[in-house]
MARZALUM-959252 format. One record per residue: x, y, z of N, C-alpha, C, O in turn; residue number from 0. Coordinates in steps of 0.05 Angstrom, whole numbers, plus 32768, in hexadecimal, padded with zeros to 4 digits. Example, Ala and Ser with C-alpha at 12.3 -4.5 7.8 and 13.67 -1.06 7.14 Angstrom:
2
nX_nY_nZ_caX_caY_caZ_cX_cY_cZ_oX_oY_oZ_num
8108_7F8E_809C_80F6_7FA6_809C_8108_7FBE_809C_811D_7FBE_80A9_0
8101_7FD3_808E_8111_7FEB_808F_8102_8001_809D_810C_8017_80A1_1
END
This chain:
298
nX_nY_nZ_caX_caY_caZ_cX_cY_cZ_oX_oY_oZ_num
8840_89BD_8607_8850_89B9_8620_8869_89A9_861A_8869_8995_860C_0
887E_89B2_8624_8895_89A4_861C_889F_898F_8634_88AD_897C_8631_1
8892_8999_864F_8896_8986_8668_8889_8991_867A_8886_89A9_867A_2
887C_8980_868F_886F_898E_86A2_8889_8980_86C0_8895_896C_86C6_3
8885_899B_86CA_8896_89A2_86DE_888B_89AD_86F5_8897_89AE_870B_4
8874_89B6_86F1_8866_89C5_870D_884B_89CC_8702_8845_89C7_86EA_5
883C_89D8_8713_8824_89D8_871B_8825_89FE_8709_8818_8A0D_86FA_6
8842_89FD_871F_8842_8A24_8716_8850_8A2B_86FC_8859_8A42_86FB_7
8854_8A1F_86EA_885D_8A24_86D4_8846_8A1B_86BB_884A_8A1F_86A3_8
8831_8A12_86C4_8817_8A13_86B4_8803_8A25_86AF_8803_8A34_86C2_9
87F2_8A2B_869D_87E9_8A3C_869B_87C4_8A2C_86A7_87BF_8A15_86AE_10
87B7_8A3F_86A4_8798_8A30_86AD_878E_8A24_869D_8781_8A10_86A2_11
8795_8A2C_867E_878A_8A1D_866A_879B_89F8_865D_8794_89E3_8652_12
87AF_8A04_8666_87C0_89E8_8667_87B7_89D8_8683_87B4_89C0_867E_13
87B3_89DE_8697_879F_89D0_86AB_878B_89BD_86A4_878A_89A5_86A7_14
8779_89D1_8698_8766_89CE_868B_8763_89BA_867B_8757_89A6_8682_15
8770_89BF_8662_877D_89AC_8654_8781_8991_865B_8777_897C_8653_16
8790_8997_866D_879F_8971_867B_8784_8961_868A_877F_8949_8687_17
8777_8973_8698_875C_8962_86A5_874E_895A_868C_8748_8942_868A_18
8745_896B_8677_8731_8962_8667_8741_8944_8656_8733_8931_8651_19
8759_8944_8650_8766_8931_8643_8765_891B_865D_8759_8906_8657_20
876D_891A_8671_876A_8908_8687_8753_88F4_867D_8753_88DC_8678_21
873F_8909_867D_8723_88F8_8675_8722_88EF_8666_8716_88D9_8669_22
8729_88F3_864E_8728_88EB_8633_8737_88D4_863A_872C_88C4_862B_23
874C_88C5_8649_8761_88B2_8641_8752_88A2_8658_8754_8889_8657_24
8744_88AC_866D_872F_888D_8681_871E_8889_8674_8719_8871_8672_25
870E_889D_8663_86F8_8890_8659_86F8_887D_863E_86E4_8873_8633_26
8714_887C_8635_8726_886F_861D_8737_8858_8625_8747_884C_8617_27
872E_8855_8642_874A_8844_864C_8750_881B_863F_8761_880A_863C_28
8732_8822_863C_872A_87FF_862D_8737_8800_8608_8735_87ED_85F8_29
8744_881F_8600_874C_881E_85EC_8768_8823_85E1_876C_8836_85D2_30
877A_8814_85E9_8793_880F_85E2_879A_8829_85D8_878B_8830_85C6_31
87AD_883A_85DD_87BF_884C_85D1_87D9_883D_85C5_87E1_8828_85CE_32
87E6_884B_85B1_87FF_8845_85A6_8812_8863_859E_8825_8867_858F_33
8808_886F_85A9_8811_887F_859F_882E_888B_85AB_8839_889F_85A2_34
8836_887F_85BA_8858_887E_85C4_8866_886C_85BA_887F_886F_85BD_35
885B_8853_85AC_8860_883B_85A1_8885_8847_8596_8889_885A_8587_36
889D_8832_85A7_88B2_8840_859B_88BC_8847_85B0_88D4_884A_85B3_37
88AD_884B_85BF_88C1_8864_85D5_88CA_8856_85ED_88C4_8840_85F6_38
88D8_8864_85F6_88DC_8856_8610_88E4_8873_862C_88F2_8887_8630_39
88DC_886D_8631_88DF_8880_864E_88EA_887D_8666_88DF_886A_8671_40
88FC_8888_8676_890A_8884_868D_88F5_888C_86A5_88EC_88A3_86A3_41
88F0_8882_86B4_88E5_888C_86D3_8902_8885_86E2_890F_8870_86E4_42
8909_88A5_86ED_8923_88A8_8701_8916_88AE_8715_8908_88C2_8715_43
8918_88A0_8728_890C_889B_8749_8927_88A2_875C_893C_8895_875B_44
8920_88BA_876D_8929_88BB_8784_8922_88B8_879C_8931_88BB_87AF_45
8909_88B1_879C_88F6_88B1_87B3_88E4_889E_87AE_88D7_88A1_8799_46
88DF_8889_87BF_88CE_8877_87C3_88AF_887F_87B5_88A4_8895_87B5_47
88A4_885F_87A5_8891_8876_879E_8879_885A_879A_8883_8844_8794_48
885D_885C_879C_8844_8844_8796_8835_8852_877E_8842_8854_8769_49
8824_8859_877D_8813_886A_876B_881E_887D_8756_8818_887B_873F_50
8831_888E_8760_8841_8895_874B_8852_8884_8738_8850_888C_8721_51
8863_886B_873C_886F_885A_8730_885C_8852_871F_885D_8856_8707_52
8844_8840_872F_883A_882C_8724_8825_8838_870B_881F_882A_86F8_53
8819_8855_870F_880D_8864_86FA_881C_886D_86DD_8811_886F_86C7_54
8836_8870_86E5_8842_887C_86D2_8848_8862_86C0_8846_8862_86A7_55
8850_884D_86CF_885C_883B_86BD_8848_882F_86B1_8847_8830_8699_56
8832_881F_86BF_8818_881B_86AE_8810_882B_8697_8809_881F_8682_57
880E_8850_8699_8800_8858_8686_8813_8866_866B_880D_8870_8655_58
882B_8861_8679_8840_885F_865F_883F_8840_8650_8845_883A_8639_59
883A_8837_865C_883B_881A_8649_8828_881C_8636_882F_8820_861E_60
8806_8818_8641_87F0_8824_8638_87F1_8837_8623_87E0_8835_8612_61
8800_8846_8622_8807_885C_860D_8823_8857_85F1_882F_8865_85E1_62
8822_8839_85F9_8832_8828_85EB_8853_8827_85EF_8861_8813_85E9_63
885C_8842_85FB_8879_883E_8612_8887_882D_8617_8877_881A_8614_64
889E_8821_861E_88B0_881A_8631_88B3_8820_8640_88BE_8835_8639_65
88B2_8820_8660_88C0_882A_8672_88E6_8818_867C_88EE_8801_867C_66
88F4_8838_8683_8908_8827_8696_8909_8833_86AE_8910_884A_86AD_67
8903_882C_86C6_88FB_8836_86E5_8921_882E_86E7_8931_881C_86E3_68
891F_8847_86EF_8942_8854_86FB_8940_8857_8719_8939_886D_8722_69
8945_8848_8724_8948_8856_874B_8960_8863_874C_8975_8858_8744_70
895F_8879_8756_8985_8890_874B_8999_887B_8763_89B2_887E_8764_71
898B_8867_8773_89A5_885D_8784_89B4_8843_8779_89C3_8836_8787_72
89AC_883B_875C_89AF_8831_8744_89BE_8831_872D_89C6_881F_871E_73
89C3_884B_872D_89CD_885B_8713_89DD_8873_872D_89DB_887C_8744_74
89F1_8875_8712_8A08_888A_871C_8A0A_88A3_872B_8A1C_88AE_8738_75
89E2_88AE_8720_89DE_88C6_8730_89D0_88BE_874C_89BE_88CC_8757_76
89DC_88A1_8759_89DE_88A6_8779_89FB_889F_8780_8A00_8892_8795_77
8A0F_88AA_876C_8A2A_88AB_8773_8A36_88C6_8775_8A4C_88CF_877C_78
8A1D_88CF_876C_8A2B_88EB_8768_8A26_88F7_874C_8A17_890A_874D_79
8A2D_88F2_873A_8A25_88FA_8719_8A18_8912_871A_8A02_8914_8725_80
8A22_8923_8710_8A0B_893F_8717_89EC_893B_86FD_89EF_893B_86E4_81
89D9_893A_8709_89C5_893F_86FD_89BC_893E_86E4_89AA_8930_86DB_82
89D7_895E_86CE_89D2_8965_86B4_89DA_894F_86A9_89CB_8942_869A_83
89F2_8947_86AE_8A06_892B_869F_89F1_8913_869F_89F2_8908_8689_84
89DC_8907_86B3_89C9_88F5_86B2_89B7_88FC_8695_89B0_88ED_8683_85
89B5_8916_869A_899C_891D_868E_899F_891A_866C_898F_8913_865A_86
89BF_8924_866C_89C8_891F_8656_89D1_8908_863E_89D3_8909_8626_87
89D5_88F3_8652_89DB_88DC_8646_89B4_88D2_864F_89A9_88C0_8642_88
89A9_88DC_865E_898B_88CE_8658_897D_88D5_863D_896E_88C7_862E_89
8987_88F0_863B_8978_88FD_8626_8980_88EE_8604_8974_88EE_85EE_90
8991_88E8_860A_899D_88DB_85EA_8992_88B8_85EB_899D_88A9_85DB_91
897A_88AC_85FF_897C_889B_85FD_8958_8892_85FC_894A_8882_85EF_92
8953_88A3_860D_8931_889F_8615_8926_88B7_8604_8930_88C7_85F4_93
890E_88B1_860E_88FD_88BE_8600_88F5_88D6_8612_88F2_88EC_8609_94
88F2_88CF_862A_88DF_88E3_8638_88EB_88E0_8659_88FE_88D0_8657_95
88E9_88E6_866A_88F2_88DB_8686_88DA_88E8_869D_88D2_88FF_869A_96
88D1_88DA_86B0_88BF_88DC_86C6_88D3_88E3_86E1_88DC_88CE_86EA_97
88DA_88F4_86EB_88ED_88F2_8708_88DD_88F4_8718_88C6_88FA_8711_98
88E3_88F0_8730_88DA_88F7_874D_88F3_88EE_8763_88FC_88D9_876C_99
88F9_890F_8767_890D_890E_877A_890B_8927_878A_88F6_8935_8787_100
891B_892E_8798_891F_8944_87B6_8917_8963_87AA_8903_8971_87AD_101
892F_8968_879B_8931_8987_878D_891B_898C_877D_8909_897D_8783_102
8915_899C_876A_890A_89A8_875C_891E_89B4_8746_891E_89AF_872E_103
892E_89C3_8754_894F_89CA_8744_8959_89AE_8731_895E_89B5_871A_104
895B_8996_8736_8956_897F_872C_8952_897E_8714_8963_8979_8703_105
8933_8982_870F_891B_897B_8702_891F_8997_86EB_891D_8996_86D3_106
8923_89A5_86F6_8925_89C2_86E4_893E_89BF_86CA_893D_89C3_86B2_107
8957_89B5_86E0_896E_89B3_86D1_8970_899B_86BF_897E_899E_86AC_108
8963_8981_86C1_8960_8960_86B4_8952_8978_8698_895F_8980_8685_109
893A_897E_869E_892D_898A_868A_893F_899B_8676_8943_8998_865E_110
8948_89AB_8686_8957_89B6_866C_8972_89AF_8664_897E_89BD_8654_111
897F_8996_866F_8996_8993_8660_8989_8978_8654_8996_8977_863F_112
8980_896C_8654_8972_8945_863F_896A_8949_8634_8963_8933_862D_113
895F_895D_8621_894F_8960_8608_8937_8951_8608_8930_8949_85F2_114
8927_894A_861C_8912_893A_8617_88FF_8942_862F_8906_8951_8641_115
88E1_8934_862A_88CD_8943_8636_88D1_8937_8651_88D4_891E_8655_116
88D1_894B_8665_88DC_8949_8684_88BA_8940_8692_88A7_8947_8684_117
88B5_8933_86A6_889D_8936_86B8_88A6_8938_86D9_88B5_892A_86E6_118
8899_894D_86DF_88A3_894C_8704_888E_8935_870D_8877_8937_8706_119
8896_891F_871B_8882_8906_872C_888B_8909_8741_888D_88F5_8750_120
8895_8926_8749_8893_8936_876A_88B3_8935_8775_88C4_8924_877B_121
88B2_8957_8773_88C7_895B_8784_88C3_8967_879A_88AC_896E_8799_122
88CF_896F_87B1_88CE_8980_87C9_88B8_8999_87C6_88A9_899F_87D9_123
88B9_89A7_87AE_88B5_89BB_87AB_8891_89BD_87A2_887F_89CA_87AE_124
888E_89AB_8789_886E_8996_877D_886D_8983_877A_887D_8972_8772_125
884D_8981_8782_8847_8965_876C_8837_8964_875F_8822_8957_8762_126
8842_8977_8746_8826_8972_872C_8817_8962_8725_8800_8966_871D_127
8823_894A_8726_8816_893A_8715_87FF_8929_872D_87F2_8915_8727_128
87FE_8931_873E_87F1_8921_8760_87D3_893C_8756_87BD_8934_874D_129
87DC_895E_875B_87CA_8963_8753_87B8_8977_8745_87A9_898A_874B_130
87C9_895E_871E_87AC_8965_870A_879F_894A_8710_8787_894B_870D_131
87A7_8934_8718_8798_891D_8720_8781_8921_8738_876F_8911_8739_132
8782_8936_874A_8773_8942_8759_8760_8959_874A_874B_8960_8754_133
8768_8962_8735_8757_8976_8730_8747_8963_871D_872F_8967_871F_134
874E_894F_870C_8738_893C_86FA_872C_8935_870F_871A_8945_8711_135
872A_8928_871E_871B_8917_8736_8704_8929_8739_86ED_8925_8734_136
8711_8942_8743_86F1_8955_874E_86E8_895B_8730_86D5_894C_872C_137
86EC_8967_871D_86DC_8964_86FF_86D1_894E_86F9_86BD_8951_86EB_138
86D8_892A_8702_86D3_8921_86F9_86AC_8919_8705_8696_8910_86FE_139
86BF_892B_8720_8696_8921_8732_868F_8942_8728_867E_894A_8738_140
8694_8954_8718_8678_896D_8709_8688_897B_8720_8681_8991_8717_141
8690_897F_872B_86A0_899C_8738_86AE_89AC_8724_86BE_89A2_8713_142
86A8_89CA_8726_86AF_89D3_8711_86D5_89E2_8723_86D9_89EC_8739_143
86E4_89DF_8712_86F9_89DF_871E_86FA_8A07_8723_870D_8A0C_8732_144
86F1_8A15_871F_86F4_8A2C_8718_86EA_8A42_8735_86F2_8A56_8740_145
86CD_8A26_8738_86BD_8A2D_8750_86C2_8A20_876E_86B5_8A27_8782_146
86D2_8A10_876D_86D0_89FC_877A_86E2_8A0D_8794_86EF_8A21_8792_147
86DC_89FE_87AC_86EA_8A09_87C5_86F5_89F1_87D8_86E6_89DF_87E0_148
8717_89F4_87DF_871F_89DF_87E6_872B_89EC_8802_8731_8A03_8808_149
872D_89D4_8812_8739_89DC_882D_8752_89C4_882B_874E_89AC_882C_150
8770_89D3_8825_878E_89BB_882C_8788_89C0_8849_8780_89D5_8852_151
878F_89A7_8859_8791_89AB_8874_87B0_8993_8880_87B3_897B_887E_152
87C2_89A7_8889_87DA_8999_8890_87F2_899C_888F_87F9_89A6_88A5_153
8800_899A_8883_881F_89AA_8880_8815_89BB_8865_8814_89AD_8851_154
880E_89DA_8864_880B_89EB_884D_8821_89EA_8842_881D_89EE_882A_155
883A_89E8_8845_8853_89ED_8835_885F_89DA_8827_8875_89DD_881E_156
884C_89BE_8822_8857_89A3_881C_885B_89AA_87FD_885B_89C0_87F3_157
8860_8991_87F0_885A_8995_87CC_8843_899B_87CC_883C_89B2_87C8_158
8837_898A_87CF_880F_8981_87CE_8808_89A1_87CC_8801_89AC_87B7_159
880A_89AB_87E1_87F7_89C2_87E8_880B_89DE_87D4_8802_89F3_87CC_160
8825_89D5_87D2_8827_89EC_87C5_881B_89F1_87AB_8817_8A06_87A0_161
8815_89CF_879E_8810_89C9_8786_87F0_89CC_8781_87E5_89CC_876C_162
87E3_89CD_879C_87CC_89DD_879D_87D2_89FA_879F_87BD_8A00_87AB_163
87D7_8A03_879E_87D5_8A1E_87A4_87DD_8A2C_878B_87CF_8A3E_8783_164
87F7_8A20_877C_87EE_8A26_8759_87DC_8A2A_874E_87D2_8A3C_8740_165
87D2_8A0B_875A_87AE_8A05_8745_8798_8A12_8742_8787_8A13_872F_166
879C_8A22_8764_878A_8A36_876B_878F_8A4F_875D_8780_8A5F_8752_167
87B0_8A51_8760_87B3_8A70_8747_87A9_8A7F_8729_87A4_8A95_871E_168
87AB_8A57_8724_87AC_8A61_870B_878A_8A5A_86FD_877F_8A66_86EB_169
8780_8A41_8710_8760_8A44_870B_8750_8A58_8714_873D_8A60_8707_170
8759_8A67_8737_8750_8A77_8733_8739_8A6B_8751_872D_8A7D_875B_171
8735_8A56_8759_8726_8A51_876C_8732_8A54_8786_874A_8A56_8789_172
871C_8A56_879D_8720_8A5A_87B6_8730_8A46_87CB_8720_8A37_87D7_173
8744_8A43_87D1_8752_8A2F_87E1_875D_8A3E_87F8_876A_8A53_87F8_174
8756_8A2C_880C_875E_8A2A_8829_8779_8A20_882F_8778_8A07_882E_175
8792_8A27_8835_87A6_8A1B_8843_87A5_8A20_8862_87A7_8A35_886E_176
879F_8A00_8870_879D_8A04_8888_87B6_89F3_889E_87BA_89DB_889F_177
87BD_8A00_88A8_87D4_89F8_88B7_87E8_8A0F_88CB_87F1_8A26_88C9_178
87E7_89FD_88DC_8800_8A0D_88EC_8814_8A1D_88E7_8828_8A15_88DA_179
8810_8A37_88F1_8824_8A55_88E8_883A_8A48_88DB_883B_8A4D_88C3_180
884D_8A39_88E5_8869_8A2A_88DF_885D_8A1C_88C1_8862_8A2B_88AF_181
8855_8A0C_88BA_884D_89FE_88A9_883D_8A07_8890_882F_89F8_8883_182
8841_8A20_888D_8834_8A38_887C_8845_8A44_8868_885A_8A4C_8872_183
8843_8A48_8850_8856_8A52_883D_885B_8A6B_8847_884C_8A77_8855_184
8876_8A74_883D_8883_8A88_884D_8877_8AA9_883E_8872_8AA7_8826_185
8875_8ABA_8846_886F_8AD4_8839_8876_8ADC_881D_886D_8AEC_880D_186
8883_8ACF_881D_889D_8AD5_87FC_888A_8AC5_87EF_887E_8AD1_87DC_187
8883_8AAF_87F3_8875_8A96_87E1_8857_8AA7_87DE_8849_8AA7_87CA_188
8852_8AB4_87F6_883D_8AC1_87E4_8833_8AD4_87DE_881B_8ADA_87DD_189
884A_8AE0_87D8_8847_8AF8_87CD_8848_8AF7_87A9_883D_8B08_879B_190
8851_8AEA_87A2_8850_8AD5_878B_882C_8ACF_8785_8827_8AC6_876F_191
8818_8AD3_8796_87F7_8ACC_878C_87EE_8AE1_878A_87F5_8AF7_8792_192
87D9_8AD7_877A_87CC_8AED_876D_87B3_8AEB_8777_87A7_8AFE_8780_193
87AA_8AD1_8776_878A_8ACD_877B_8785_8ACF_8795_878F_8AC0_87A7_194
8770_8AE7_879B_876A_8AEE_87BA_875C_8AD1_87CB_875D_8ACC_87E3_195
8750_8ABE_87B5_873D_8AB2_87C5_8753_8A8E_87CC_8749_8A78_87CE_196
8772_8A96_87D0_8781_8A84_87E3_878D_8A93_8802_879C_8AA4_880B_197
8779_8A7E_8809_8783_8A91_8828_8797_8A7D_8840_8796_8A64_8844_198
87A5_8A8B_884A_87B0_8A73_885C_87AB_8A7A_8880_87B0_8A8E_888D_199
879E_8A61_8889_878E_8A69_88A3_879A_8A4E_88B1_87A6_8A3B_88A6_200
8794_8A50_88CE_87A1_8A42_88E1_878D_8A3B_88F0_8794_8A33_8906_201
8775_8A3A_88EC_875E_8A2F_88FD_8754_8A18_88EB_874F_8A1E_88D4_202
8751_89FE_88F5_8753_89E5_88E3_8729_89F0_88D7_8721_89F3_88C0_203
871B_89F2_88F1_8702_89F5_88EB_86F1_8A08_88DE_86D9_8A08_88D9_204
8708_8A1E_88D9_86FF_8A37_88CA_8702_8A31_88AC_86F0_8A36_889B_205
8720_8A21_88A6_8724_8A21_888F_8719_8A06_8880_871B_8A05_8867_206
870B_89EF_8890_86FC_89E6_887B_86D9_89EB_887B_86C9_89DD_8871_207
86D4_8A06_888B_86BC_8A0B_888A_86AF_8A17_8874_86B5_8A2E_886C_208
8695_8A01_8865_868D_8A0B_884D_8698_8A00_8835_8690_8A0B_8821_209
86AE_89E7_882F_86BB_89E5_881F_86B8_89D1_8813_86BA_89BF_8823_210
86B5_89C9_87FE_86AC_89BC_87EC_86C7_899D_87E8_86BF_8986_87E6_211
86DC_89A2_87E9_86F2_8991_87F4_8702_8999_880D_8709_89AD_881A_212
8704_8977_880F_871C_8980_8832_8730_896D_8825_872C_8956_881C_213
8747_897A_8826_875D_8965_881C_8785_8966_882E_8795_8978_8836_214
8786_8946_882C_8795_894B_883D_87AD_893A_883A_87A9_8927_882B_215
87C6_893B_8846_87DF_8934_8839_87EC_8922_8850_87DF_8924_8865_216
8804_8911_8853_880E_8907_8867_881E_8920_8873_882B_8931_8866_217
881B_891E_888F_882D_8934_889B_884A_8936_889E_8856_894A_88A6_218
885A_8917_8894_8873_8918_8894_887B_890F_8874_8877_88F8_886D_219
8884_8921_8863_888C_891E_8855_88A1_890A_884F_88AC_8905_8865_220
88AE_88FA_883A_88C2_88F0_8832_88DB_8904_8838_88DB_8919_882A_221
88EF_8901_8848_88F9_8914_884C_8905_8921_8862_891B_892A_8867_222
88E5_8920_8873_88E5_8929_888F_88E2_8915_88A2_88D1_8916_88B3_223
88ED_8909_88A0_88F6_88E7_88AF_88F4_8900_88D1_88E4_8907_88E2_224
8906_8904_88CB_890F_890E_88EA_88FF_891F_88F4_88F8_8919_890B_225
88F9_892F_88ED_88DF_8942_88F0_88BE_8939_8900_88AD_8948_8909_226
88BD_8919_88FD_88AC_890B_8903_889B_8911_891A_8884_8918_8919_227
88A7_890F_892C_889C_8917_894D_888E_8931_8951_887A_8936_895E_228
88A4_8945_893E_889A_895F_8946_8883_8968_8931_8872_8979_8936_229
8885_895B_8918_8869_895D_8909_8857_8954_8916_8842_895F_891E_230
885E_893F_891A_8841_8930_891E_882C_893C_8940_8815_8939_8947_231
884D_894E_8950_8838_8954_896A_8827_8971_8965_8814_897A_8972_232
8837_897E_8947_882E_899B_8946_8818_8998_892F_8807_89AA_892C_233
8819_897D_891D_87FE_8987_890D_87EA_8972_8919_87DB_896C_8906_234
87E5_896A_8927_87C8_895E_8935_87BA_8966_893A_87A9_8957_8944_235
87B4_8982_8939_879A_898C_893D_8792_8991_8925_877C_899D_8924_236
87A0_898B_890B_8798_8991_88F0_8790_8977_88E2_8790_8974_88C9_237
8788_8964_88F3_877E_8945_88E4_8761_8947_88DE_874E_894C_88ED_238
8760_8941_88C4_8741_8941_88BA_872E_8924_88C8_8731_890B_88C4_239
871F_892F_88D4_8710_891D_88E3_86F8_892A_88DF_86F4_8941_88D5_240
86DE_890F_88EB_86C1_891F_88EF_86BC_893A_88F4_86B0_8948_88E3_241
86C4_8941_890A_86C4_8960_8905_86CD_896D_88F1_86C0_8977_88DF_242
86DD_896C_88F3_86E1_8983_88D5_86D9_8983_88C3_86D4_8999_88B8_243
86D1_8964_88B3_86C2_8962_88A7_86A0_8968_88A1_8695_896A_888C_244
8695_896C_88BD_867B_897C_88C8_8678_898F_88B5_8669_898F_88A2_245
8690_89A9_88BF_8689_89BF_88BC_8694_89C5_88A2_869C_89DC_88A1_246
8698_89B7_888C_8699_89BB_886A_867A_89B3_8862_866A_89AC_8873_247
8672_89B8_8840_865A_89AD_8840_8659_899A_883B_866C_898C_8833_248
8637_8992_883E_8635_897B_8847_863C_8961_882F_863E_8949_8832_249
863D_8972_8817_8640_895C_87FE_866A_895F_87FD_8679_8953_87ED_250
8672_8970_8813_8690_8970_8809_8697_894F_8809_868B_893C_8813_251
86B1_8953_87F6_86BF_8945_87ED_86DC_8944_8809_86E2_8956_8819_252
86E9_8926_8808_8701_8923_8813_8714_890F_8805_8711_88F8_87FC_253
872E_8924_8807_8740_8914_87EF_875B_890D_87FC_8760_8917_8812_254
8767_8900_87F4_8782_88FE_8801_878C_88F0_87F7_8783_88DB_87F1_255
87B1_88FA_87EE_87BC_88F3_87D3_87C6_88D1_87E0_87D0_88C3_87CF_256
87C5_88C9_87F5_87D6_88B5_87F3_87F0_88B6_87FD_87F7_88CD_8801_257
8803_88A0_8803_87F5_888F_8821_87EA_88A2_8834_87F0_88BA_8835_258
87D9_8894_8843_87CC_88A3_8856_87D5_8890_886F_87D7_8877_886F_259
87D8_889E_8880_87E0_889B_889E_87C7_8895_88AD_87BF_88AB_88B5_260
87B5_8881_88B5_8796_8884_88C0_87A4_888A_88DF_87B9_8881_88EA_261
878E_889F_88E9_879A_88AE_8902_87B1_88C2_8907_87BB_88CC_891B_262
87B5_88C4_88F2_87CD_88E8_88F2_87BA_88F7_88E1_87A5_8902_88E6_263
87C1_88F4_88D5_87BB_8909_88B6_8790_8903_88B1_8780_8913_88A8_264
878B_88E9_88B9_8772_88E8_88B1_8767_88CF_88C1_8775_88BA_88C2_265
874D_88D2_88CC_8743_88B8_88DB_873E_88AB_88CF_8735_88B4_88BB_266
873F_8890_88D0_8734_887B_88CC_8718_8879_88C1_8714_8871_88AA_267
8706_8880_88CF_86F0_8882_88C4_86E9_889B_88AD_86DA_8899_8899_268
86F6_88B0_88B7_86EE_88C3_8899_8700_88B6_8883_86FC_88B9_886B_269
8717_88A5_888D_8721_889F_886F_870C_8888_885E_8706_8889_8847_270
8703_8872_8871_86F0_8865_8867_86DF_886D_885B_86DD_8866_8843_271
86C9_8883_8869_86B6_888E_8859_86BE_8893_8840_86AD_888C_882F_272
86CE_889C_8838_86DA_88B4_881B_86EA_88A1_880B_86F1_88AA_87F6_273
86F4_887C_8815_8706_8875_87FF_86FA_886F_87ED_870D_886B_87DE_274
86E4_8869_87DE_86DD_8861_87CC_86EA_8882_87B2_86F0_887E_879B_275
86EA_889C_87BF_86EC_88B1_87B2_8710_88B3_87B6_8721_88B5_87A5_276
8710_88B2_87CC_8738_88B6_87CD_8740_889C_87C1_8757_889F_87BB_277
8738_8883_87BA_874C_8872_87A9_8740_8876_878D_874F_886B_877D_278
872A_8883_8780_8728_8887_8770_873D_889C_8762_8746_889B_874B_279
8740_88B0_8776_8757_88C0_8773_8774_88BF_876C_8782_88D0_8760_280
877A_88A2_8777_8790_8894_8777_8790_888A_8763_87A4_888E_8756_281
877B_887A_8759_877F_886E_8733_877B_8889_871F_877E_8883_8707_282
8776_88A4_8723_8772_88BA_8714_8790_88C1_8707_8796_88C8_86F0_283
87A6_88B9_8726_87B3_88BD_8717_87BF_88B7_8704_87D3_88C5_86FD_284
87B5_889C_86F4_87C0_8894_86E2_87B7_88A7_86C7_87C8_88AE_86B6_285
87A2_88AD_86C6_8791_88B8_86B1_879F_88D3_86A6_879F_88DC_868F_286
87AB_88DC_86C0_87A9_8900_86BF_87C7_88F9_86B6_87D0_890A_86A6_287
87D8_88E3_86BC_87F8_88EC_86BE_87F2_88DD_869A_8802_88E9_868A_288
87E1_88C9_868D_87EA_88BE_8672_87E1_88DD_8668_87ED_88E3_8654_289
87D0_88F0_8671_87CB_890A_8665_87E2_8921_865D_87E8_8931_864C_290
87E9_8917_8673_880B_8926_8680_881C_8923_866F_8824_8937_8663_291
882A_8904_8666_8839_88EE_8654_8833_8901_862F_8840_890D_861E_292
8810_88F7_8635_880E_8906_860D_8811_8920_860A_881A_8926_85F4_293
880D_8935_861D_8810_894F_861E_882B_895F_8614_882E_8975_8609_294
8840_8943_861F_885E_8948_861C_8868_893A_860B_887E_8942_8604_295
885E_8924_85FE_8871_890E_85EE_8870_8922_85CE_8860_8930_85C2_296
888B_8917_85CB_8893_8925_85B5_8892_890E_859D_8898_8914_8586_297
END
């Protein structure tokens, strides 16, 4: 791999791949890596960020790294600087760079003009690296990723869910996108799948019925500042609560990438029940992204 950039530009076995290495680097975590020893790496931040920052920079260190955390309203590309020109004087300097910003176009173009290994840490479009850290988590409790059946419930068109819906392509398992007609990838998006067993349904109780995960995302994106009112009055009947949780089985799993909103997106009490498993989730991602880091370092 020369950079990971999306969910949909991987293959299953490179999936694959990255979960089983995930593991390999938690269950190694008490044993010092050096093997970046030398390097130093840029994290370019456009968007506010907890778990993502603080994973990447910990497990680049860990991996013997430098980090330099770039906020773009910092540096010249929040003056304007187009993109390639960053990318280019980054590339002659670092080793590797982590972004997380708006575009995807971005992320595509840094990559190919810096000569160095690119990582998407979420644009508009994915967020890879949120979830192979979700797909180690369920392997890590014996779910076989292949078999496994998940219900997204909430904005289907976010990163999260599109970045599920790769995962599902290319592993090949059954996933539910549940959400309101409006909040549904558009026809074009999927006509692009292959795998019959992603379906997209608008009944919150149909689509996590039977399902082995219920997983779920904040309803206002970074982004959609303004949007606020009208998300939040049209996806409320899509909040994972007791009910819904009912009618999945009874050993399902509930995940949620973080922050969580208690009372929009997820109650209070189902988030309680499940944090011991959703903040485990949250430290995964350190594991899956130093997987991410060796996959690419040159």
């Amino acid at each position: 791999m020369e950079h990971l950039l999306s969910i949909e530009q991987l293959s299953g076995s490179q999936i694959r791949e990255l979960v089983a290495a995930a593991h390999q680097f938690k269950a190694q975590r008490k044993q010092p890596s050096q093997r970046l020893a030398g390097q130093t790496w840029a994290l370019l931040f456009n968007k506010p960020s907890t778990r993502t920052r603080v994973s990447f920079e910990v497990g680049l260190r860990e991996l013997g790294a430098n980090t330099l955390f770039l906020a773009a309203s910092e540096i010249q590309l929040g003056r304007g600087e187009p993109i390639i020109d960053t990318a280019r004087v980054l590339g002659r300097m670092v080793h590797g760079a982590v972004i997380r910003t708006f575009a995807q176009f971005d992320i595509e173009q840094f990559a190919s003009s810096s000569g160095i290994p690119t990582i998407n840490a979420l644009t508009d479009e994915e967020h890879p690296c949120q979830i192979l850290a979700d797909l180690f988590t369920l392997s890590e409790r014996g779910i076989p990723l292949e078999t496994v059946k998940v219900c997204f419930i909430g904005d289907g068109d976010c990163n999260v869910a599109r970045s599920w819906i790769w995962a599902a392509e290319r592993l090949g398992f059954a996933l539910n996108v549940v959400a309101p007609p409006a909040y549904l990838p558009s026809p074009d998006f999927r006509t692009r799948l292959q795998n019959p067993s992603i379906q997209f349904l608008t009944d919150p109780l149909v689509g996590a019925g039977d399902v082995d995960v219920i997983y779920t995302d904040v309803w206002v994106s970074m982004g959609k500042e303004a949007e606020s009112a009208v998300r939040l009055a049209e996806l409320e009947p899509y909040q994972v609560n007791a009910e819904l949780v009912s009618v999945a089985k009874p050993s399902a799993l509930v995940l949620h990438c973080l922050p969580a909103y208690r009372g929009k997106e997820i109650t209070e009490q189902v988030l309680e029940e499940h944090a011991d498993l959703i903040f485990t989730q949250a430290e995964n991602r350190l594991h899956a992204q130093k997987a991410i880091v060796a996959a690419v370092a040159r």
